[in-house]
N, C-alpha and C positions, 0 to 999 in steps of 0.2 A: 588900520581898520581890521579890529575881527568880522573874518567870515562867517564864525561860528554863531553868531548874531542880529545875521539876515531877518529882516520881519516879511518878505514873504516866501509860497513854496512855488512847486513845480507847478500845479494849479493855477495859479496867479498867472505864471508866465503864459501856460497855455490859451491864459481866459486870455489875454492882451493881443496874444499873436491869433487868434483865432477873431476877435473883434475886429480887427483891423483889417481884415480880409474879408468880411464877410457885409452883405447888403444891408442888413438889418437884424435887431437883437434876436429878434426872433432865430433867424436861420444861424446864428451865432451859437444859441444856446442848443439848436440841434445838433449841429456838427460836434459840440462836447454832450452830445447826451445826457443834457439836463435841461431842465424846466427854465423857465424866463425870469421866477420868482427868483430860484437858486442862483441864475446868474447873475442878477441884480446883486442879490445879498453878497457875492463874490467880490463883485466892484465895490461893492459897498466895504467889504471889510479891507481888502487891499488898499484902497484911499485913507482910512483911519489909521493903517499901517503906518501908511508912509507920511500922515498928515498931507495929503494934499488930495487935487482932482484929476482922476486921469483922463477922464472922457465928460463933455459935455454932450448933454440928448438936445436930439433937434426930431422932433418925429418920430418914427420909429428907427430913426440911425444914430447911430453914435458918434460925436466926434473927438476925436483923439486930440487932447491937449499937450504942448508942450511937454511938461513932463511924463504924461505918457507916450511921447513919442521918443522919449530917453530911456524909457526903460522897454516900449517894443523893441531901439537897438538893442540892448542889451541880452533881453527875452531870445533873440532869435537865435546869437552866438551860444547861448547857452542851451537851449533845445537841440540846436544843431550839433551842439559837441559831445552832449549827451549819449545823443541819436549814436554818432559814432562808438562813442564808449562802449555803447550796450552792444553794436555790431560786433564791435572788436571783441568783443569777450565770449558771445556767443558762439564765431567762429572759434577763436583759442577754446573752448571745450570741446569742440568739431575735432582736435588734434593738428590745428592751423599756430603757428606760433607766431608768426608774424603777418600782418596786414601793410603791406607795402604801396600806397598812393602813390602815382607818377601822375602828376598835374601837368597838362598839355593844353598849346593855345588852339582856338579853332581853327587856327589856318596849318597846322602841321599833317601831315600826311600818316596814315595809318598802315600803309602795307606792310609795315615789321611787326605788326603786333599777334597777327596768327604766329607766326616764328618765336615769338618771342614768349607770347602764353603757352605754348607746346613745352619749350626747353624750362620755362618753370615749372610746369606741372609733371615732368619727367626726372627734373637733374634737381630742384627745390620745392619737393610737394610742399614742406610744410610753410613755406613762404605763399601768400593769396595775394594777387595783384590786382589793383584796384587802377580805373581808367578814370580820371576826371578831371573837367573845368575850370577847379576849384582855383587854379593858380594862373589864367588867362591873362587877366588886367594886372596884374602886380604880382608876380611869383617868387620875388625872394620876399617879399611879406608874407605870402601863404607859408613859404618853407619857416621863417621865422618863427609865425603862429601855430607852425604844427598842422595846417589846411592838409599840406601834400609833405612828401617824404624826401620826393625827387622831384625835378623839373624841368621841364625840355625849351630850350630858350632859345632866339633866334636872335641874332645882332648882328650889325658891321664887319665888328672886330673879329676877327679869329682867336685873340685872346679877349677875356673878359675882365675887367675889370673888377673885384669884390674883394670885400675884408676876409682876408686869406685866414682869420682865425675864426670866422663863423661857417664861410663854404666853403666848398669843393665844387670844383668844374672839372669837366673833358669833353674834351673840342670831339665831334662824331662826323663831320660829312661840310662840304663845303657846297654852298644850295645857287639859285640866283632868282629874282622875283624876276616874272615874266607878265606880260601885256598879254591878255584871251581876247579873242575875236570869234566872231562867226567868220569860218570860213566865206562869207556871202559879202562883209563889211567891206566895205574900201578901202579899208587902210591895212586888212590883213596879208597884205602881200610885201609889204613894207619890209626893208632889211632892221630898221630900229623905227622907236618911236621916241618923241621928247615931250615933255609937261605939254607943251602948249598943243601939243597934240589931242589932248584929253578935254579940251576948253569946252567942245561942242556936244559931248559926251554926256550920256545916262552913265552913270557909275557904279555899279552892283559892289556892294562889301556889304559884308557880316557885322561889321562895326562902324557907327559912326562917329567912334570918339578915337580919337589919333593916338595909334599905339606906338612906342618908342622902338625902335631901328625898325619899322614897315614903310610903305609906301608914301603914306602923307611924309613924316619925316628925310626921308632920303630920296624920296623921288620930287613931291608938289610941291610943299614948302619952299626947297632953296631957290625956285624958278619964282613962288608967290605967283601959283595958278591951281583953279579949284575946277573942276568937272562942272559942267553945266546943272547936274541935278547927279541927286544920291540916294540910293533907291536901298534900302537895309531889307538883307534876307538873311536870314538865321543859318541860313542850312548851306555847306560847300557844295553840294552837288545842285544843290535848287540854282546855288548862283549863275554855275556851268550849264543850267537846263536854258540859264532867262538868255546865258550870253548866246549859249548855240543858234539860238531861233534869231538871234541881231536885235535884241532888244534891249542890250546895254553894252559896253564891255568891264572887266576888270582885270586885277591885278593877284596872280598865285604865284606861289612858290614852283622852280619847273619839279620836283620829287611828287609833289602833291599834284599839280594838272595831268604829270602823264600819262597814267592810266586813262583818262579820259579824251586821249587823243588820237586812239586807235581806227575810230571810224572815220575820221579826219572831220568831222564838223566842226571843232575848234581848233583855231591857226594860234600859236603862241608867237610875239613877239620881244625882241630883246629891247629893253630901257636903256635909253643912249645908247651913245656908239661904243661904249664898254661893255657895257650889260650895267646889272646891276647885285652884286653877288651878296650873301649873305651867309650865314655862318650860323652852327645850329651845336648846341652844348646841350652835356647834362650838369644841375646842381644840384647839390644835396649839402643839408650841415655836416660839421664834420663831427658825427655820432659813429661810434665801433658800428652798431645794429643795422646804422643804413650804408656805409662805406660798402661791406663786401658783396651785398644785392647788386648796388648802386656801380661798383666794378664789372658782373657778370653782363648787366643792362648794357653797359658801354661797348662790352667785347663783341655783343651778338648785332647792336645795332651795327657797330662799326665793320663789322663783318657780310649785314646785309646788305647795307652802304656799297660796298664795293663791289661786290654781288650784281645788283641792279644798274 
């Protein structure tokens, strides 16, 4: 396929991803700063483009057909990479040379990251680091796609597993997911706790699709027992606010709860009579550009690591 023979532009993509979000044409066409008319004639020319329909009208709303919902996918990876492109470039005129993404999952703990923004903006000005999400659900696809640069990954293993000729790992700190309670609960006095423990349980997590080496997998799963109810909060600390009051419990990491058990309203307890440990890497492709950042990251976290 030539690229160079796209039949639509940047326009297009915007009218689609701006339609699809939006309640009605009307408020569609304000948000791109044109008239109702002009965005009509938009859709209008994009469907003759492409020969087909991307949206059927019901009212004053649009609905998005099938094929327009193949190319909103597309629309959005493309806006969104874009977006980047122009960041990245804007910074490198700043005198910034590199823009380095470290993709982190929600449930990782952030106390290294003052330490670690310091010693880049002192020992690697012209390296900008960049914090984000982007690589939560699937992180060696983000690193694949170019989403994140690096990646902070939680597993079983203390070794990982991956095609030794696309990434690079190093192993940073050895973790263990721990049981939260309100100090007030009943069961936080407990030397361990087991799945069936959890049966009668409000469940507080950030996700309720089962991420791979976390809690469902290694802890509920191999018993085949689910929490009574599962309560989704976006936010780590919102979690820790709902468990303190004994309105649910959950499951953190102990590096990430600590901090928050200073005034002792949350009791942490250990999963089985083992525990239940966990293992916390960085990966990155194996690119010259991100190897030597991607080296210093390792030294300081592993440094704070032992530190704390």
């Amino acid at each position: 396929m030539d690229i160079t023979k796209t039949q639509l532009n940047i326009n297009h993509l915007k009218m689609i991803c701006t339609i699809a979000k939006s309640e009605t044409v009307k408020e569609a066409a304000e948000s791109l700063f044109i008239t109702q008319p002009a965005l009509t004639n938009r859709i209008r020319e994009a469907e003759r483009r492409l020969n087909t329909s991307l949206f059927v009208r019901r009212g004053r709303k649009l609905i998005i057909s099938n094929a327009g919902k193949r190319l909103l996918h597309s629309a959005k990876k493309i806006l969104e990479e874009l977006g980047r492109a122009e960041y990245d470039i804007a910074r490198l005129s700043d005198g910034v040379e590199q823009v380095l993404r470290i993709g982190l999952p929600h449930y990782a703990s952030f106390k290294w990251l003052p330490a670690v923004t310091s010693y880049f903006a002192k020992e690697l000005p012209n390296i900008e680091l960049e914090i984000t999400a982007a690589a939560a659900k699937r992180p060696l696809n983000a690193l694949f796609n170019g989403d994140v640069d690096i990646a902070m990954i939680s597993s079983s293993q203390q070794k990982l597993s991956l095609d030794e000729n696309l990434y690079e790992s190093s192993f940073l700190l050895q973790d263990e997911l721990m049981a939260c309670l309100s100090k007030d609960h009943k069961k936080a006095e407990r030397d361990h706790l087991v799945a069936e423990d959890f049966i009668d349980e409000t469940y507080i997590t950030n996700s309720t699709i089962p991420e791979k080496d976390r809690e469902y997998e290694l802890f509920f799963q191999p018993e085949n027992v689910l929490p009574r109810k599962v309560l989704q909060v976006g936010f780590n600390e919102a979690i820790l606010e709902l468990t303190k009051v004994n309105l649910g419990v959950t499951i953190m990491s102990k590096h990430l709860v600590s901090p928050y058990l200073e005034n002792g309203m949350i009791r942490t307890v250990p999963l089985g009579e083992q525990g239940l440990k966990i293992y916390w890497h960085l990966v990155y492709l194996k690119q010259g550009k991100i190897a030597k950042p991607a080296k210093v990251l390792t030294t300081i976290l592993k440094q704070y690591a032992n530190e704390s």
